[in-house]
Structures are given as C-alpha cells and as structure tokens.
C-alpha positions in Angstrom: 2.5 -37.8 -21.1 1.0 -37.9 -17.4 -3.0 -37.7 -18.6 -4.4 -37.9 -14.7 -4.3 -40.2 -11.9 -6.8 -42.8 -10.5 -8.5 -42.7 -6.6 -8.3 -40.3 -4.1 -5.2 -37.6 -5.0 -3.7 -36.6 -1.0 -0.4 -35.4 0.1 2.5 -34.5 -2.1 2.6 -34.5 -5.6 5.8 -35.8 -7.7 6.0 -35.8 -11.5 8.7 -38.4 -12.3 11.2 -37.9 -15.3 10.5 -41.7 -16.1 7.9 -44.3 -15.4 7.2 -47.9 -15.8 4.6 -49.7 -17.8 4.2 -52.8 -18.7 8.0 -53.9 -18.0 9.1 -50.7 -20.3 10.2 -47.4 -19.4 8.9 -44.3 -20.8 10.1 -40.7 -20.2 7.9 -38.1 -19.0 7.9 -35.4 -21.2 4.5 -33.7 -21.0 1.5 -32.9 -18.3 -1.7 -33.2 -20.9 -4.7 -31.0 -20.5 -6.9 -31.5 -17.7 -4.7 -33.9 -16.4 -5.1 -33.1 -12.2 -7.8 -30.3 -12.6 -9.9 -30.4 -9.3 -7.5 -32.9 -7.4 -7.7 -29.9 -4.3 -7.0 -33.5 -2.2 -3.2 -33.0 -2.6 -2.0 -31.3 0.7 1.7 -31.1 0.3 4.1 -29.8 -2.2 4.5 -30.0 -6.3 7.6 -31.4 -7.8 7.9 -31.4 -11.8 10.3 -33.6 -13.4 13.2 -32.4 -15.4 11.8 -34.4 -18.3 8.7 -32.1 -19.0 8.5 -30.0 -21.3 5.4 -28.8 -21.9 2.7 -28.2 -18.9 -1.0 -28.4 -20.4 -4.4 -26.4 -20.5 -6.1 -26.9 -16.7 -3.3 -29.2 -15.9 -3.5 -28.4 -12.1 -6.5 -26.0 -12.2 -8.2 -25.9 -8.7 -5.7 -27.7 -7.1 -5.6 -25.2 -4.2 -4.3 -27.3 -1.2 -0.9 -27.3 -2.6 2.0 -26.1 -0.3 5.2 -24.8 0.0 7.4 -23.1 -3.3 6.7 -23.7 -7.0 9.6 -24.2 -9.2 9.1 -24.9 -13.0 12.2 -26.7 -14.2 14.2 -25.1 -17.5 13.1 -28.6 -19.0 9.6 -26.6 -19.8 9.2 -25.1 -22.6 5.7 -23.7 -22.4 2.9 -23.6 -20.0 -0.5 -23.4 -21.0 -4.1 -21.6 -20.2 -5.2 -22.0 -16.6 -2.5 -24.6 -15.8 -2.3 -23.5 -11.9 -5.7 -21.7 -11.9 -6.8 -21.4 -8.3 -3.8 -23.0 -6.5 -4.0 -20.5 -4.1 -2.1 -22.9 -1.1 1.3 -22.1 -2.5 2.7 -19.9 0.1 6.7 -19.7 -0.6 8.2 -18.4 -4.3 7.9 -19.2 -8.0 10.4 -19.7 -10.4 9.6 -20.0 -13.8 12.3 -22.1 -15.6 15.2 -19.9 -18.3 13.3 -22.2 -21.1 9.8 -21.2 -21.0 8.7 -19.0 -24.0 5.0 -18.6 -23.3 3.6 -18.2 -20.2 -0.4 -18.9 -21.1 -3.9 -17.0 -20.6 -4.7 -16.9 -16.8 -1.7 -19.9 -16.3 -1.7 -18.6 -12.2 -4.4 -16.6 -11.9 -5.7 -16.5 -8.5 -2.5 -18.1 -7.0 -3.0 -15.5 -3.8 -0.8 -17.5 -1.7 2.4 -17.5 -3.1 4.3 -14.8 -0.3 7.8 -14.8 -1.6 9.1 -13.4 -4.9 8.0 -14.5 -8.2 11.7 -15.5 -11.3 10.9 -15.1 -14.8 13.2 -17.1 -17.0 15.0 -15.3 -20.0 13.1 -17.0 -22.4 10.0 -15.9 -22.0 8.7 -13.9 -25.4 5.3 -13.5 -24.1 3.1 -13.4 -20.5 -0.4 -13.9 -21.5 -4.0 -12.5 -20.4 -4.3 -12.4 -16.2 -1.4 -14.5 -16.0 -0.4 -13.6 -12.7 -3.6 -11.7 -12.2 -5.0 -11.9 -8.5 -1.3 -12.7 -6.5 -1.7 -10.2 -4.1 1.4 -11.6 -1.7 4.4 -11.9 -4.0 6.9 -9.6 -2.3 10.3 -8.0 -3.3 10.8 -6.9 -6.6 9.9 -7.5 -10.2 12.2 -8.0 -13.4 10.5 -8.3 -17.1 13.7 -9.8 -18.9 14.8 -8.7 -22.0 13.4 -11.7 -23.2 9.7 -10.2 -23.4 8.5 -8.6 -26.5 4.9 -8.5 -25.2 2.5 -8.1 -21.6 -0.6 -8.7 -22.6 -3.8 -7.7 -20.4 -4.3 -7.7 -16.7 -1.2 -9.7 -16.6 0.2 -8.6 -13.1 -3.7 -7.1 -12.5 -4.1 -6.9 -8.6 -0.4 -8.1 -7.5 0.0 -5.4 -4.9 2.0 -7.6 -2.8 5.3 -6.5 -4.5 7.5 -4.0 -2.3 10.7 -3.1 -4.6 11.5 -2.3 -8.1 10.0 -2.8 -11.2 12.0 -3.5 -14.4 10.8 -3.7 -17.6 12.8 -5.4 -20.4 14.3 -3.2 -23.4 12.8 -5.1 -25.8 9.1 -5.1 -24.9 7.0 -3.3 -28.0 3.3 -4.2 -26.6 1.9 -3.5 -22.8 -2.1 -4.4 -22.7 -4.4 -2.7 -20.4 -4.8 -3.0 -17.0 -1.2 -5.1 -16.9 -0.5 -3.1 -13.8 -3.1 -1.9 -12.7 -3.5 -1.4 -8.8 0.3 -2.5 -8.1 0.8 0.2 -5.4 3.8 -1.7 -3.2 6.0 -1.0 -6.6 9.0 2.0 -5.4 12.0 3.4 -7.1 11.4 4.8 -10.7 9.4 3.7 -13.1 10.8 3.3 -16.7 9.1 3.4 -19.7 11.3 1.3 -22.4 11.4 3.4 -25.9 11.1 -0.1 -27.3 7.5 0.6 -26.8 5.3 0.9 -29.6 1.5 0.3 -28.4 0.2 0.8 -24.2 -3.1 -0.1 -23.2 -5.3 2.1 -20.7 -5.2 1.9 -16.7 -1.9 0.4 -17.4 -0.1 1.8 -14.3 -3.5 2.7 -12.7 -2.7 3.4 -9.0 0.6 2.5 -9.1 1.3 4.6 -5.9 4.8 3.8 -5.0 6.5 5.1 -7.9 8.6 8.3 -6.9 10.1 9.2 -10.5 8.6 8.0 -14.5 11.4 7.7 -16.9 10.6 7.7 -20.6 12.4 7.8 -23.5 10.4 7.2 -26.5 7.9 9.0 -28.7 5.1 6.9 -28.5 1.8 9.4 -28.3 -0.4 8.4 -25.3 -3.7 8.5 -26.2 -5.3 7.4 -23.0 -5.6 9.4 -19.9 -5.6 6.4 -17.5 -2.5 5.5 -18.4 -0.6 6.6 -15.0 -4.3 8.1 -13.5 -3.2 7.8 -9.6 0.5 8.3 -9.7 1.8 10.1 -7.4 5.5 10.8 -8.9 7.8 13.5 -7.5 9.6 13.8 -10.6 8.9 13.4 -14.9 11.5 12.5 -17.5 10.6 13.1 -20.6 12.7 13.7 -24.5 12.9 17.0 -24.8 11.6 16.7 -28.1 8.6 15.2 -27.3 6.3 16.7 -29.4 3.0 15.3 -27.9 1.4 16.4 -24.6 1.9 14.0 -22.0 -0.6 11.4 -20.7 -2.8 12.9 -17.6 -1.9 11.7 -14.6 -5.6 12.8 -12.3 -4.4 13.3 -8.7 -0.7 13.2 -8.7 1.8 15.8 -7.2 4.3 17.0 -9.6 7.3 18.8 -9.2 9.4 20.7 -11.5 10.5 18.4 -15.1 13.8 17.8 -15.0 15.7 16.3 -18.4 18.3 13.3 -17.7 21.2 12.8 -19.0 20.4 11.6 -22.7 18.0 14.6 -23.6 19.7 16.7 -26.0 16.7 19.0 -27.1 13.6 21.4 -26.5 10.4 20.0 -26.4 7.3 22.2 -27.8 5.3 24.5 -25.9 2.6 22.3 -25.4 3.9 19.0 -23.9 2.9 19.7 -20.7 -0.3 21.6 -20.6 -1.9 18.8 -19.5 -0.5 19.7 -15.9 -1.8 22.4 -13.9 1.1 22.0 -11.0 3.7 22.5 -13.0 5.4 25.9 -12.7 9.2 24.9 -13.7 10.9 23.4 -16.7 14.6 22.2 -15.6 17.1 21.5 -18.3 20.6 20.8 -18.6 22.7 23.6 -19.1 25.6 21.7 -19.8 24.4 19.7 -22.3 25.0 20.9 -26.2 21.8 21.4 -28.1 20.8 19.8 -31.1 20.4 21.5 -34.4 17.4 21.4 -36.7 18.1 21.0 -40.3 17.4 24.7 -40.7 19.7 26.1 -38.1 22.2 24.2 -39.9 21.0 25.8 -43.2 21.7 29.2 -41.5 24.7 28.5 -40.4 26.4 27.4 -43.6 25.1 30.1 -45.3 26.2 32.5 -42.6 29.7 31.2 -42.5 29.7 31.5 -46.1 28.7 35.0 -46.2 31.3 35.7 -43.8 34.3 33.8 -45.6 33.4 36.1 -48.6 33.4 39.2 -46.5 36.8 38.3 -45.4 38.4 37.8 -48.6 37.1 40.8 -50.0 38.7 42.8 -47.4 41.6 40.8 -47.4 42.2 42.2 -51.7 41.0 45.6 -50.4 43.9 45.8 -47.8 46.6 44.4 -50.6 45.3 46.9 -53.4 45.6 49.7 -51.2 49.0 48.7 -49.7 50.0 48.8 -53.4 49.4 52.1 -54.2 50.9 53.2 -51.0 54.1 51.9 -52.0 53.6 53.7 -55.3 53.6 57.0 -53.6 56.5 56.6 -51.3 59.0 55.4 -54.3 57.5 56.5 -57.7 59.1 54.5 -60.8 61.2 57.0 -63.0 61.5 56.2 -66.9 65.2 55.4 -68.1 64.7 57.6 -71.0 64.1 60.5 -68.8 66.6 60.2 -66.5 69.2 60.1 -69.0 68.0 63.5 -70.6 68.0 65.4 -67.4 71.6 64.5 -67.0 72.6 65.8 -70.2 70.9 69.1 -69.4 72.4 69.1 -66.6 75.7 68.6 -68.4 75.0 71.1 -70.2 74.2 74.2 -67.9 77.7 72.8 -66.0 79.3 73.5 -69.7 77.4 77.2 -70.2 
C-alpha cells in the first residue's frame, strides 16, 4: 500500500506495480486514504500501476496541478470518496478501468479541466453522490453501461461540457436528484429505461439539447421538475400510460407520436398537464390490444353466433324434409294392392 511520500512532491507522478524495501519486493496493490491529499506540487501527469486495486478516500484530493489524461487501469476495483477531489489540471480524457464497481461520493468532483470525453468501464454497479459533479469540459458523448443499477445524486451535476448522446444503461432501477441537472450540450433523444423504478427531482433540469424523450415504463412521476426546461420537439410515451405525464415548464411540444412498441390507448388524462398539445398521433398499422373484457365479449359473441348458425342450419334440413315429402308422398302397400283389384274388377264388369 503506497500511504504518502516524504519532501517536496513536483513533476510527474508514477505509482509502480512493485517496490523495494529493505532488499524485498512488495507489489503495489492499494493507494491508502489520504495518501497524496494536498501534494498540488506535482506538475505533470498521473500514472497508476496495474497492480492497484483499490484507490483510497482523499487519495489525491487537491492535487490540482496534475496534467495531461487520466487513465484508471482495469487492475482497480473500486475508487473511493474524494479520491481526485479538486484535480482540476487534468485537461485531456478519463477512462475508468472495465473492473471498477463503485465509483465513490464526490471521487472527481471539481475535476473542471478534463476537456476530452469521459469511459465508464462495464463494471461499474454504482456512480455515487457528485461524482463527476462540476466537469464542465468533458466533451463528446456519454454512455451509462449496462453495468449501472444506480446514479445517485448530483452525479453528472453541472457537466455541460458534453456535446453528443446520452445513453443510459437498461438495467438502471434508481436516478437521484439533480444527476443531470443543467447538462444542456446533451442532443439526440433522450431515453428513459423502463428498468426504472425510482427518479429524483430536477433530474434532467435544463437539459436543453434534447430534441425527442423516449419512455417506456410505467413509473408515475411525481415531481414536476423532472424535465422543467426541456425543450423536446417530440414525446414517446406507452400508450397505456395511465398517469399524467411529468410537467415540463417552458418547453415546446409538438404533436405525441407512439413508436413502434406501443400497442395501446392511453387514458384521457395523460396529457393534460400540456397546454400545447393539440394532436395525438398513433399508429394505424399497429394491431390493438384487448382488455380482458373485450375478450369476454368476444367469446360470448362468437358463441352466440355459432348457436345462431346451427339452429338455422336444422331449420333449413327440417324444412327440406318436408319438401321432399310433398313432391313424392309414400303410398301404403296394402293400399296399393286393393285399388288394383278394383280395378280388376270394373275391367271384369
């Protein structure tokens, strides 16, 4: 474990996979709490070993003269509260290694200076309070992998910096408040996962860029704030969506149209909460789905008519029947034979 340095801390900054002590070798394989917190000396850049595993609480907290791009190697596992607090001289990307789980409470918080694009690893479960809060220069776009089951608050808070897409794993259940909030440089659509089971308010607050929302689920937003200064062209919402949408305070709105998926009709009310809206698109093509009632109706309807048609069915052979009758009515033997002999007879007379 690398516990701190001693003297003066200047230029670069390496974290060796091995060191020597004492004629012995020993293998790096964690950066302890508090380890380089104030060393803002260090002028260069930041290489961390392949060895560690685990980055500390405050390990490099207010080290802000660090330069260059930030790599976390998949050796780490987890990264903990504060650990690059304030090291706001990293102006290229970071990379977050495919082995990190947790990403901890305000871990690069106020890291303004990073100006390239920020990699998740696929790992990640969970990307704690202000983690990222206050990097107002990451560019390009953003990915949440599938990895994520929970954003919790003020996570991305402030990154306005971003210019492309946001994408926001399937498996997420729990978005905190604010985790968005004021990330206007975001574009393309914005897509709610149905994976998601609890949203905190001012979520997307002024998220600006987005031209479409997309979701799926049946979550009931009980917070206005949720997408207050949105300006989408375009809402996607289930069509059974039985809840009135979240408000969205100064945004444009143009008529809802259903994708692809949506299959049935929402109630009357899911949308009062928007004055602009004058025009309801669906699907034409698309088959609706039937309640359990319809159904009901239906079976007993086709039912009624099955009967209906086998009753007429008898009633057509019946009378055929006694047509036949008419046209060739059955003579008894008996008879027949004594009109021939009275006929015999009268010949004879």
């Amino acid at each position: 474990m690398v516990t701190g340095i001693d003297g003066s801390a200047e230029g670069s900054l390496t974290i060796p996979e091995t060191v020597e002590y004492n004629s012995k070798t020993y293998t790096v394989k964690s950066i302890g709490n508090n380890a380089f917190y104030d060393c803002y000396g260090f002028r260069g850049s930041l290489t961390i070993g392949n060895s560690v595993t685990s980055i500390g609480d405050n390990a490099f907290n207010g080290c802000y003269h660090f330069e260059g791009n930030l790599t976390i190697p998949d050796s780490v596992i987890s990264i903990g509260e504060k650990a690059f607090y304030r090291c706001s001289g990293f102006s290229g990307s970071l990379t977050i290694g495919n082995n990190v789980t947790i990403i901890g409470n305000s871990s690069f918080e106020e890291c303004f200076g990073f100006s390239g694009s920020l990699t998740i690893g696929n790992s990640v479960t969970i990307i704690g309070n202000h983690a990222f809060c206050g990097c107002t220069h990451f560019t390009g776009s953003l990915t949440i992998p599938n990895s994520v089951e929970s954003i919790e608050a003020s996570a991305f808070y402030g990154c306005c910096g971003f210019k492309g897409s946001l994408t926001i794993g399937n498996r997420i259940t729990s978005i905190g408040e604010s985790v968005f909030y004021g990330c206007f440089g975001f574009t393309g659509s914005l897509i709610i996962p149905d994976s998601v089971t609890s949203i905190g308010k001012s979520v997307f607050y002024n998220c600006s860029g987005f031209k479409d929302c997309y979701y799926y689920g049946n979550l009931q937003f009980s917070d206005t704030t949720i997408l207050s200064g949105c300006t989408f062209n375009t809402v996607f919402v289930k069509m059974d969506y039985k809840y009135p949408m979240f408000s969205c305070k100064n945004t444009t709105l143009k008529p809802i149209e259903t994708p692809t998926p949506i299959d049935t009709f929402t109630t009357t009310d899911t949308f009062t909460t928007y004055e602009t809206l004058k025009t309801l698109i669906t699907d034409t093509n698309k088959k609706t789905k039937l309640t359990n009632g319809q159904i009901a109706i239906i079976v007993v309807c086709s039912f009624i008519g099955i009967v209906l048609i086998v009753l007429f069915i008898l009633f057509f052979i019946k009378r055929s029947s006694r047509e036949d009758e008419v046209k060739d009515p059955k003579v008894n033997p008996n008879e027949l034979i004594e009109l021939n002999d009275q006929e015999d007879q009268e010949n004879q007379g």
